[in-house]
mmCIF file of the N, C-alpha and C atoms, coordinates in Angstrom:
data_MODEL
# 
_entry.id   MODEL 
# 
loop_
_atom_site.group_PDB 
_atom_site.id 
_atom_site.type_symbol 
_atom_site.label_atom_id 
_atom_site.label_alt_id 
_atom_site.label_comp_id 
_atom_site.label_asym_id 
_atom_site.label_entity_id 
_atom_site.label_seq_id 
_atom_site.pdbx_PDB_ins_code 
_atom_site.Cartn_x 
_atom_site.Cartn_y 
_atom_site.Cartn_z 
_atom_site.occupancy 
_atom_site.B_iso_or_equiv 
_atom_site.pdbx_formal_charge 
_atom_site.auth_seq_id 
_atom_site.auth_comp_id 
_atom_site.auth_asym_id 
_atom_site.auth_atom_id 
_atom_site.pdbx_PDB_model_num 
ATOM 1   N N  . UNK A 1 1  ? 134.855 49.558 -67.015  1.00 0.00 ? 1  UNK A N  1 
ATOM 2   C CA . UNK A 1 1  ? 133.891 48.517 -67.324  1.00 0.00 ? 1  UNK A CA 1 
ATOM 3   C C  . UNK A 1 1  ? 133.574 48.493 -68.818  1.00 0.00 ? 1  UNK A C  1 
ATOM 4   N N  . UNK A 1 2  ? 133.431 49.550 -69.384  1.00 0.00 ? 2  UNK A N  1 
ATOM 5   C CA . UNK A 1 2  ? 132.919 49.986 -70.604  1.00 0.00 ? 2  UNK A CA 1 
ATOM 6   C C  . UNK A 1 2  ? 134.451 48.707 -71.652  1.00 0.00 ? 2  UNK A C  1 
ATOM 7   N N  . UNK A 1 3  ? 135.815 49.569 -71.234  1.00 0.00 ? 3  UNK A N  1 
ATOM 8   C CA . UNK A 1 3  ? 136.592 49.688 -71.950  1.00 0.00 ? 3  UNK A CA 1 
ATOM 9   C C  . UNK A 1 3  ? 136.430 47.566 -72.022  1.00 0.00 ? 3  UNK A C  1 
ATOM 10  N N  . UNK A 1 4  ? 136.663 47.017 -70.778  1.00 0.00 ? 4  UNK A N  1 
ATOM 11  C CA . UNK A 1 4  ? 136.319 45.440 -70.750  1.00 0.00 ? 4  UNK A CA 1 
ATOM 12  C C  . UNK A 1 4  ? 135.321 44.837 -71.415  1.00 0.00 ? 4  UNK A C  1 
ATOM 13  N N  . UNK A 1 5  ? 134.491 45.595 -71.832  1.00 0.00 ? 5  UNK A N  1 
ATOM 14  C CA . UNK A 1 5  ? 133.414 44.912 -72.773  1.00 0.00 ? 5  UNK A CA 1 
ATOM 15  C C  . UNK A 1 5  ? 133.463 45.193 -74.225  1.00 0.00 ? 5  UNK A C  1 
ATOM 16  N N  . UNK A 1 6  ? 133.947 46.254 -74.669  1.00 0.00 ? 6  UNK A N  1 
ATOM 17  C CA . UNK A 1 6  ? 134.898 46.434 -75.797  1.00 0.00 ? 6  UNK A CA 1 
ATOM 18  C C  . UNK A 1 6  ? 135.692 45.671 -76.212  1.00 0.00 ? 6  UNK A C  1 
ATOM 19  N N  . UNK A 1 7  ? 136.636 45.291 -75.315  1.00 0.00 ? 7  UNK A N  1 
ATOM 20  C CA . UNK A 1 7  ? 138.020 44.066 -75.641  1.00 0.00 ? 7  UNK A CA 1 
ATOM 21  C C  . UNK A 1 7  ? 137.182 42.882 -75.548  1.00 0.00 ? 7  UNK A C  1 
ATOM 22  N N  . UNK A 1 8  ? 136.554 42.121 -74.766  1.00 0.00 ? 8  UNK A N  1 
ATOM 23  C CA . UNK A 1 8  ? 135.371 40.907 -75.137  1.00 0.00 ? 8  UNK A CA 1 
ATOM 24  C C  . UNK A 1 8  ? 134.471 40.770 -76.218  1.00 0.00 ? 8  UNK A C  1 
ATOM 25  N N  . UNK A 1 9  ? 133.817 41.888 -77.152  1.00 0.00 ? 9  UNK A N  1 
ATOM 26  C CA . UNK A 1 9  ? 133.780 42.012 -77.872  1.00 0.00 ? 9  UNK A CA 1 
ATOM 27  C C  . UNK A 1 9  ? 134.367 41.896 -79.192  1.00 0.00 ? 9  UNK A C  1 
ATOM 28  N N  . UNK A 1 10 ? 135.580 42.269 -79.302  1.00 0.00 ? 10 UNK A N  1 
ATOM 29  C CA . UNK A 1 10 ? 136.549 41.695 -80.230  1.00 0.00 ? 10 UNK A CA 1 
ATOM 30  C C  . UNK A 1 10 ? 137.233 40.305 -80.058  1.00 0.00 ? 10 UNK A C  1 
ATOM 31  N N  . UNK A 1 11 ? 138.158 40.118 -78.818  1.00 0.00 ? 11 UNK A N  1 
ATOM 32  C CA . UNK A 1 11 ? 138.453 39.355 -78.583  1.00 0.00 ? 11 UNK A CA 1 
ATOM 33  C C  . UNK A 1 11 ? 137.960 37.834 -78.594  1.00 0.00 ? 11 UNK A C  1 
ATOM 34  N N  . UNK A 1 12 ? 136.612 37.918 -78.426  1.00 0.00 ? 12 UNK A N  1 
ATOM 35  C CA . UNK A 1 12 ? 136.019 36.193 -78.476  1.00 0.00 ? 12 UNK A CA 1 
ATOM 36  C C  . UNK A 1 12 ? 135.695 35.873 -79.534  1.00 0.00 ? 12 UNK A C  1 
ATOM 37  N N  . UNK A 1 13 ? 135.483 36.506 -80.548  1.00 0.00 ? 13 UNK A N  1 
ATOM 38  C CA . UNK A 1 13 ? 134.734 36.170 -82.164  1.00 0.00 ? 13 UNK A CA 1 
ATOM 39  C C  . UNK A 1 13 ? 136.073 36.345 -82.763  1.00 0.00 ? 13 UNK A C  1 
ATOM 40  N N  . UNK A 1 14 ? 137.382 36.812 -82.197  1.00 0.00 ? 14 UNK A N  1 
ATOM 41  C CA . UNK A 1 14 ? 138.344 36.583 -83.004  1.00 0.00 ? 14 UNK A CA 1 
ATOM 42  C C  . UNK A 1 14 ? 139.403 35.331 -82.428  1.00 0.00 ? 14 UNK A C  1 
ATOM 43  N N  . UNK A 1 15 ? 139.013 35.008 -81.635  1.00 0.00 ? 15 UNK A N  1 
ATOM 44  C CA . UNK A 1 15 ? 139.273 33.643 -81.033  1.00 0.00 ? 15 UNK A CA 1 
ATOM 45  C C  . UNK A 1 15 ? 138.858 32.340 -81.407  1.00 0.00 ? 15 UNK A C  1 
ATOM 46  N N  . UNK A 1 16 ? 137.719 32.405 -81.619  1.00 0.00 ? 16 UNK A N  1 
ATOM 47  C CA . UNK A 1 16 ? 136.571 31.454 -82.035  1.00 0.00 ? 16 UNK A CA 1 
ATOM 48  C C  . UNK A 1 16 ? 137.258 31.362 -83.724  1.00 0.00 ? 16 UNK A C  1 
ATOM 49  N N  . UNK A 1 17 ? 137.078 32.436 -84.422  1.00 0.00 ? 17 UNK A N  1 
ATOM 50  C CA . UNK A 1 17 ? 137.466 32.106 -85.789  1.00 0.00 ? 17 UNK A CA 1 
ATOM 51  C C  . UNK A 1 17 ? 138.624 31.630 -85.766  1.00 0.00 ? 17 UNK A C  1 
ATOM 52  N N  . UNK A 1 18 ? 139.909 32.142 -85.406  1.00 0.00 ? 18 UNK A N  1 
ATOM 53  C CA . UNK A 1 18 ? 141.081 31.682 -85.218  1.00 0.00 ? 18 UNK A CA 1 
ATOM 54  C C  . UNK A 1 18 ? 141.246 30.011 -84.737  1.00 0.00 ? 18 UNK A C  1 
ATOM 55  N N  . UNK A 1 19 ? 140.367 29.743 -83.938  1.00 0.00 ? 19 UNK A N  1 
ATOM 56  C CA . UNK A 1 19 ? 140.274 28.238 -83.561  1.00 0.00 ? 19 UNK A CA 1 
ATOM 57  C C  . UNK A 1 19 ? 139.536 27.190 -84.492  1.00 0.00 ? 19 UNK A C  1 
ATOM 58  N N  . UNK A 1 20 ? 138.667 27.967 -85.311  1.00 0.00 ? 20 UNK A N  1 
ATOM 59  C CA . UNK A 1 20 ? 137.624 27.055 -86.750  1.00 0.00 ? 20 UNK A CA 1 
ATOM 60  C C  . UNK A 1 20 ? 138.751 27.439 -87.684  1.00 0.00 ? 20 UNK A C  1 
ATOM 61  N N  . UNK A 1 21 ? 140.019 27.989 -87.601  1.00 0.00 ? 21 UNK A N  1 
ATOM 62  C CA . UNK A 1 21 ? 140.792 27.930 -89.011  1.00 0.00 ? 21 UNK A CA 1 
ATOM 63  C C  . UNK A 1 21 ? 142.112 27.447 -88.744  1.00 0.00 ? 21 UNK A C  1 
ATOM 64  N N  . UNK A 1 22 ? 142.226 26.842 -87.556  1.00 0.00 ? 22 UNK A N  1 
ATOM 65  C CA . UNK A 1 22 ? 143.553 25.572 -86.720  1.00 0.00 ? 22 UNK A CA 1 
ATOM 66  C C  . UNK A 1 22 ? 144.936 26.682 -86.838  1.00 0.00 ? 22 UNK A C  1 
ATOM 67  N N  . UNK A 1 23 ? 144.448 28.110 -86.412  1.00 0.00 ? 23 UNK A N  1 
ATOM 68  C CA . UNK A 1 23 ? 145.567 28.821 -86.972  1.00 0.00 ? 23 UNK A CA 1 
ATOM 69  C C  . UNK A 1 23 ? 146.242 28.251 -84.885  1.00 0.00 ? 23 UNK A C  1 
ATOM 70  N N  . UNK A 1 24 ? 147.330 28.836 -85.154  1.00 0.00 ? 24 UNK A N  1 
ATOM 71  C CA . UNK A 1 24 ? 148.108 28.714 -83.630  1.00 0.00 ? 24 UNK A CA 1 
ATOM 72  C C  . UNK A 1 24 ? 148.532 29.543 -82.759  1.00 0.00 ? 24 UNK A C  1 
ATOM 73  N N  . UNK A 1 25 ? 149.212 29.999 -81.909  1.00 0.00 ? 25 UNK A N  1 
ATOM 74  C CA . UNK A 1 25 ? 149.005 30.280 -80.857  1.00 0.00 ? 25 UNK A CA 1 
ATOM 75  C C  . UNK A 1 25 ? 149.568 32.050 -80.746  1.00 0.00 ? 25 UNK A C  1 
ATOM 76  N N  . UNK A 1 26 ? 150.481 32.516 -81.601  1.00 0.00 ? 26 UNK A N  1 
ATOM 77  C CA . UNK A 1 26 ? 150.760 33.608 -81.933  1.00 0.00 ? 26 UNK A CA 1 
ATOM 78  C C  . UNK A 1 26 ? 149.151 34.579 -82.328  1.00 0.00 ? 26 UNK A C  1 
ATOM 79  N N  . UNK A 1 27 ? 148.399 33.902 -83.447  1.00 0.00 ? 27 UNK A N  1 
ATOM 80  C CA . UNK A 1 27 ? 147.506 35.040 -83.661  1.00 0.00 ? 27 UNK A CA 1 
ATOM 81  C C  . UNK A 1 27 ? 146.594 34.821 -82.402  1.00 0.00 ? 27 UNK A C  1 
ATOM 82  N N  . UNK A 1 28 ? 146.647 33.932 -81.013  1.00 0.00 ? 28 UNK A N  1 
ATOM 83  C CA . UNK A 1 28 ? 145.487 34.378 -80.367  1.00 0.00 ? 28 UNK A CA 1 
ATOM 84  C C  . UNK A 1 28 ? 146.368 35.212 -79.052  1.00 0.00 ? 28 UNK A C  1 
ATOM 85  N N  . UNK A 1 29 ? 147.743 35.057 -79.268  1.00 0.00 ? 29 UNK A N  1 
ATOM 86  C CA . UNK A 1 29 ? 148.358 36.483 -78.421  1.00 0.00 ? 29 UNK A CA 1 
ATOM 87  C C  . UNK A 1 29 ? 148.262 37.688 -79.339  1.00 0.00 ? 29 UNK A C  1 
ATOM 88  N N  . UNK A 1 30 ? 147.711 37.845 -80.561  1.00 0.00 ? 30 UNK A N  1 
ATOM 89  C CA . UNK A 1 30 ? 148.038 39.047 -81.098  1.00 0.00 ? 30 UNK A CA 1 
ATOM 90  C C  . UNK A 1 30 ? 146.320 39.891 -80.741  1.00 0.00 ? 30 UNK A C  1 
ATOM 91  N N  . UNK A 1 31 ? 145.258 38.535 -80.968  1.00 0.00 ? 31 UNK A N  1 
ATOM 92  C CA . UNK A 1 31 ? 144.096 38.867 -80.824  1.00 0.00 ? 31 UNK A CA 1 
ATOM 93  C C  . UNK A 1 31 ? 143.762 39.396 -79.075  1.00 0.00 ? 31 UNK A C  1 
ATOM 94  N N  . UNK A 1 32 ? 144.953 39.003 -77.948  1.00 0.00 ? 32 UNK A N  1 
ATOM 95  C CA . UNK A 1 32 ? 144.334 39.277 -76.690  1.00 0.00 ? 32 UNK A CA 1 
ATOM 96  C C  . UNK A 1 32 ? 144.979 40.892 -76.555  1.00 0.00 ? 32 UNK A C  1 
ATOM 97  N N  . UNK A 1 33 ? 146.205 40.890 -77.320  1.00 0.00 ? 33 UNK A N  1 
ATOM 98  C CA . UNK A 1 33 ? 146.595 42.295 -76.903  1.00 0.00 ? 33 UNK A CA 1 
ATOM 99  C C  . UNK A 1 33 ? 146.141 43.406 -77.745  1.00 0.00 ? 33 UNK A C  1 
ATOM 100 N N  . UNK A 1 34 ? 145.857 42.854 -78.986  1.00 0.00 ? 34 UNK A N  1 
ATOM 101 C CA . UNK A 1 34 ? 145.190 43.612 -79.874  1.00 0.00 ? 34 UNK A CA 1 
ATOM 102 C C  . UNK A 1 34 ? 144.153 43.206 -80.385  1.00 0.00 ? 34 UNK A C  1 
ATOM 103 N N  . UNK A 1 35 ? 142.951 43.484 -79.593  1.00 0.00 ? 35 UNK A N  1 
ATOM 104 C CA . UNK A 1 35 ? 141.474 42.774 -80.160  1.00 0.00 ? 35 UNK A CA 1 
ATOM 105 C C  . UNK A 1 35 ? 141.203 43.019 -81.784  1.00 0.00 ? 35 UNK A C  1 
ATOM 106 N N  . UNK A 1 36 ? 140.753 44.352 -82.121  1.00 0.00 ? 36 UNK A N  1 
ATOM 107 C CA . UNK A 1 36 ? 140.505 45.179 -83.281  1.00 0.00 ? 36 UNK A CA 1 
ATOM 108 C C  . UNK A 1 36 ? 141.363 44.452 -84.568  1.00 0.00 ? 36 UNK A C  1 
ATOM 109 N N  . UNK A 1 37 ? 142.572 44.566 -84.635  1.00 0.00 ? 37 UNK A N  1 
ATOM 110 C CA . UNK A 1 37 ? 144.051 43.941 -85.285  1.00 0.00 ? 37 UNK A CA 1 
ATOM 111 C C  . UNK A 1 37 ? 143.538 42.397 -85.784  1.00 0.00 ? 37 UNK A C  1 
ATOM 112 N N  . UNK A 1 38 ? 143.245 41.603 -84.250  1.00 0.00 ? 38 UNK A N  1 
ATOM 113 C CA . UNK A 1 38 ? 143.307 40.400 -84.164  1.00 0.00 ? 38 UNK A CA 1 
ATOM 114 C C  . UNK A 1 38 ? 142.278 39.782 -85.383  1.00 0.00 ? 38 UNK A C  1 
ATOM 115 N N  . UNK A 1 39 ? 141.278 40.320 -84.515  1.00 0.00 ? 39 UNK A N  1 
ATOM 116 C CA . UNK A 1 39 ? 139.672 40.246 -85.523  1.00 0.00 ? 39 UNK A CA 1 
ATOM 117 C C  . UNK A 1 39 ? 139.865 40.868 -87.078  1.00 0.00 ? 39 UNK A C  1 
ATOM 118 N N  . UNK A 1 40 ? 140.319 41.720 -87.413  1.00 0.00 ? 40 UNK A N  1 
ATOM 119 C CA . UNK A 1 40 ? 140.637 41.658 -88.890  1.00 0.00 ? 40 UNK A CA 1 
ATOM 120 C C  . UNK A 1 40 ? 141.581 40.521 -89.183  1.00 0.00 ? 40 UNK A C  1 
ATOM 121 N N  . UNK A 1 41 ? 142.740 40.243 -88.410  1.00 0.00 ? 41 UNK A N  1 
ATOM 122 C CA . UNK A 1 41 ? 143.182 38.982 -89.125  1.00 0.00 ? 41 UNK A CA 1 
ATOM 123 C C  . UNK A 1 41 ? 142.691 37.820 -89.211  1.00 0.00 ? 41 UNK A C  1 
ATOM 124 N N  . UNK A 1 42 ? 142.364 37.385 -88.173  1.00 0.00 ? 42 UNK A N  1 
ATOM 125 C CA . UNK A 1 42 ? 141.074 36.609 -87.993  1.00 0.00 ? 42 UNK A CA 1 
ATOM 126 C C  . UNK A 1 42 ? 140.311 36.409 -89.273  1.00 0.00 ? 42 UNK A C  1 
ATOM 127 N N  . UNK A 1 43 ? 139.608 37.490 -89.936  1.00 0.00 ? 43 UNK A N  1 
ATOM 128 C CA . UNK A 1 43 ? 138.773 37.374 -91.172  1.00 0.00 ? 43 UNK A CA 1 
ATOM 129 C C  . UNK A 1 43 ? 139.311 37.211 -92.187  1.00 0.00 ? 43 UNK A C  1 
ATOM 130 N N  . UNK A 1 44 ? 140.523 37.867 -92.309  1.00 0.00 ? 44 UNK A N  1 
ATOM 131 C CA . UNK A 1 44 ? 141.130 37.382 -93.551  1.00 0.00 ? 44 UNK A CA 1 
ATOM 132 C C  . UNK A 1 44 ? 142.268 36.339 -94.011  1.00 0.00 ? 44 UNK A C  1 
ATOM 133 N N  . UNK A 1 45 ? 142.344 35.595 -92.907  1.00 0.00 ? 45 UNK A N  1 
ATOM 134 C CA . UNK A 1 45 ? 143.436 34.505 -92.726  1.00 0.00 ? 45 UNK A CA 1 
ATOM 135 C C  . UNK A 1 45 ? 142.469 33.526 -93.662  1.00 0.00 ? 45 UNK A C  1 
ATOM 136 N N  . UNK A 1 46 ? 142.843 32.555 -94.366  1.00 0.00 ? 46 UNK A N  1 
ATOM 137 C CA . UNK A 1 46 ? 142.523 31.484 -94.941  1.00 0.00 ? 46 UNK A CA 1 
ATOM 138 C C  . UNK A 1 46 ? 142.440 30.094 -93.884  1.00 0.00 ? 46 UNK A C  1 
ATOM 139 N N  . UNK A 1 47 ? 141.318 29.133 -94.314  1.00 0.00 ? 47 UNK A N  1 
ATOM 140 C CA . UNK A 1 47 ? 141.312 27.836 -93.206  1.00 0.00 ? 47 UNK A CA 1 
ATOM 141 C C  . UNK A 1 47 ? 142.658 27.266 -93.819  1.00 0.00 ? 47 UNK A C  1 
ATOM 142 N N  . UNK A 1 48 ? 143.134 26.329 -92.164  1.00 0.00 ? 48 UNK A N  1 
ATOM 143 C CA . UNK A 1 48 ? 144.330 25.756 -92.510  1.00 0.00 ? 48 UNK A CA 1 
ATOM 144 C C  . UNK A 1 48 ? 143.767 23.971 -92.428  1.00 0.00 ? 48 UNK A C  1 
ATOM 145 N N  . UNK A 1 49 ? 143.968 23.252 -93.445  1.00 0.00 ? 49 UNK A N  1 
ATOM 146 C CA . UNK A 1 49 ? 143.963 21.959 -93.245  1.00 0.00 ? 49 UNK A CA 1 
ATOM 147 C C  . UNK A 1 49 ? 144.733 20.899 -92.356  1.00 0.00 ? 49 UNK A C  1 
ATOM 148 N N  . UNK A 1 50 ? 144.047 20.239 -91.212  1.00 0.00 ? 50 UNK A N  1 
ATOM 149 C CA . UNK A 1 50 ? 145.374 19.366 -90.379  1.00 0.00 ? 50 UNK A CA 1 
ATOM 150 C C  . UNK A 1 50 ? 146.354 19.139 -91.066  1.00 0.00 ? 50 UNK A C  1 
ATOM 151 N N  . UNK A 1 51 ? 145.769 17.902 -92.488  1.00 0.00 ? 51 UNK A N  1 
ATOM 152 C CA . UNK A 1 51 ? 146.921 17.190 -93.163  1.00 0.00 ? 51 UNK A CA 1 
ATOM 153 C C  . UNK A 1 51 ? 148.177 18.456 -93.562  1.00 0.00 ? 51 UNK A C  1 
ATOM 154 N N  . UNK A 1 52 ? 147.952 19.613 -93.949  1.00 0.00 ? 52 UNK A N  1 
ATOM 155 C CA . UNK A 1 52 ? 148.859 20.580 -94.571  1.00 0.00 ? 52 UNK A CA 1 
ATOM 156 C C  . UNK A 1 52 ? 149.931 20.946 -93.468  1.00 0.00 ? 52 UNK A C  1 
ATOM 157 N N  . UNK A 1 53 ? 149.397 20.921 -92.074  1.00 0.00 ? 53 UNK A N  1 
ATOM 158 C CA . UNK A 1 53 ? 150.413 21.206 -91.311  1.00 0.00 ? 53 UNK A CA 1 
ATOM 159 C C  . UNK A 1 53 ? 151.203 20.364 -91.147  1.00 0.00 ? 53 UNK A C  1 
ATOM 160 N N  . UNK A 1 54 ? 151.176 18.758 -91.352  1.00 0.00 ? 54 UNK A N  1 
ATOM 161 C CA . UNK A 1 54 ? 152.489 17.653 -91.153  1.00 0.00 ? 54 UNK A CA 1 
ATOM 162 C C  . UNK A 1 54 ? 152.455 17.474 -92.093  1.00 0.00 ? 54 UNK A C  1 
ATOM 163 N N  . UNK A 1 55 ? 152.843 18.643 -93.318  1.00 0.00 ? 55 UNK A N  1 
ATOM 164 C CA . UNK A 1 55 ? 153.817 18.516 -94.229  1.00 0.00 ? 55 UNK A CA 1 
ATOM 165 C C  . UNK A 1 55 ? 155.235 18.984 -94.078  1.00 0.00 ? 55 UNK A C  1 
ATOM 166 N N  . UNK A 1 56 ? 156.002 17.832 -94.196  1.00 0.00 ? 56 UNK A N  1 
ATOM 167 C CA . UNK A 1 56 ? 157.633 17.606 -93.978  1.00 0.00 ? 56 UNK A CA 1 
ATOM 168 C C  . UNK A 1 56 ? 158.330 18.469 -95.204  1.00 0.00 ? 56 UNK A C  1 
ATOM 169 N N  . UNK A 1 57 ? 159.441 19.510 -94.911  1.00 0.00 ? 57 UNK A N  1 
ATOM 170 C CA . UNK A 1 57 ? 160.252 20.446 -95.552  1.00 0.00 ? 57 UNK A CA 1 
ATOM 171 C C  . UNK A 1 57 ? 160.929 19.390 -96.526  1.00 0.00 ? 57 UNK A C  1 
ATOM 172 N N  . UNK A 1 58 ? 161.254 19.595 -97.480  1.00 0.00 ? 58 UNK A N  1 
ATOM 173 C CA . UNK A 1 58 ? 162.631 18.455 -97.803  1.00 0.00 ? 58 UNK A CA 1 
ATOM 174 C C  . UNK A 1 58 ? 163.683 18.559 -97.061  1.00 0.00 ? 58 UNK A C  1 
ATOM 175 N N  . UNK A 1 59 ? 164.697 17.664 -97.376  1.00 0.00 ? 59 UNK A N  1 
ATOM 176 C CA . UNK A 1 59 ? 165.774 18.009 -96.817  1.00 0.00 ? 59 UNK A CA 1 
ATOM 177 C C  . UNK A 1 59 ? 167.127 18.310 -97.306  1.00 0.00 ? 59 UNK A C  1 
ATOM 178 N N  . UNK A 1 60 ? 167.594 19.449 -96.461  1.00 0.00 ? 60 UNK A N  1 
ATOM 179 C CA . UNK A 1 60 ? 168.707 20.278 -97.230  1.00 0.00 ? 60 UNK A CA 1 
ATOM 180 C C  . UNK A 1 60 ? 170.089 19.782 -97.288  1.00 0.00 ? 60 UNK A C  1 
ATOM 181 N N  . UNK A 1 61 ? 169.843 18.378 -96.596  1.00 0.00 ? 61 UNK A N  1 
ATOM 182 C CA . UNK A 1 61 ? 171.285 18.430 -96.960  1.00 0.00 ? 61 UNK A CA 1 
ATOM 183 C C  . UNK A 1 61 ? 172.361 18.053 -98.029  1.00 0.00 ? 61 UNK A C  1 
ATOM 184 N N  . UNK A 1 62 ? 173.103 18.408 -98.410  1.00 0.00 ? 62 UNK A N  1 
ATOM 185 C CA . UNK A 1 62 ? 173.628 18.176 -99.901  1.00 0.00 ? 62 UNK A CA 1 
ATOM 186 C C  . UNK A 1 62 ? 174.267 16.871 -100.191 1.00 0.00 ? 62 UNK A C  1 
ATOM 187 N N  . UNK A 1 63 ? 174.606 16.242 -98.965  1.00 0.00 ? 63 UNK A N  1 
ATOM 188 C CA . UNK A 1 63 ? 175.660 15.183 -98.886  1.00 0.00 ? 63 UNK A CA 1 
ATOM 189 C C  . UNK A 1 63 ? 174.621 13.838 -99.391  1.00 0.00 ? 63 UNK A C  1 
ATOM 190 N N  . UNK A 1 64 ? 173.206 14.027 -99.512  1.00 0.00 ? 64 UNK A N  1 
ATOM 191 C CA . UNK A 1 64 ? 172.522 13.050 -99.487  1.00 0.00 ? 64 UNK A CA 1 
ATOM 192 C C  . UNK A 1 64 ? 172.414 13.141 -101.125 1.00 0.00 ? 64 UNK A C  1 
ATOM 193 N N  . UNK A 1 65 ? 172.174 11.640 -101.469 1.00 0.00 ? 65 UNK A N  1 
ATOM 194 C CA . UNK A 1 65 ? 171.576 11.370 -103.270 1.00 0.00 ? 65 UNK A CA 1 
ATOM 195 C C  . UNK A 1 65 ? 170.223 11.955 -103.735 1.00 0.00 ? 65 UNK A C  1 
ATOM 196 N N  . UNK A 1 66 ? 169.760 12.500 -104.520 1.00 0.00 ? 66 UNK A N  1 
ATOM 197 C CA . UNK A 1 66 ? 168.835 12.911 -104.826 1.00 0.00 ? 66 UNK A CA 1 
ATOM 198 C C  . UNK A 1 66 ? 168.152 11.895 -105.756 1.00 0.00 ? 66 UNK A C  1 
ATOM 199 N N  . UNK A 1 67 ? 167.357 11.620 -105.827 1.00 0.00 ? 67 UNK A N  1 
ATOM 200 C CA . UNK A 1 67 ? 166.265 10.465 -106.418 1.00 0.00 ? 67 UNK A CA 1 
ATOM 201 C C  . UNK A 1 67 ? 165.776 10.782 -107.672 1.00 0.00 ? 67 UNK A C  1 
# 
């Protein structure tokens, strides 16, 4: 019982932050198996902006003209 309220403890405040910083779905499997881990990354991850995530790679291919 003890040890379950320990992992809820970490686990939801490193969830919660992880979800106010649009991070995705890897750090909240890292935060369920590793609460402690999670929650430090959690704090030190930077917020991510929507617009920044549909930013498009260029593209590599060589055969195309470059502008």
């Amino acid at each position: 019982m003890q040890l379950l309220l320990v992992w809820l403890i970490f686990t939801v405040p490193a969830c919660i932050l992880l979800s106010k910083k649009n991070r995705g779905a890897g750090y909240y499997i890292l935060a369920i198996l590793f609460p402690l881990i999670g929650l430090i990354f959690a704090l030190c991850l930077k917020k991510l902006n929507p617009e920044e995530e549909n930013v498009t790679p260029p593209a590599l291919d060589i055969t195309e003209e470059s502008k």
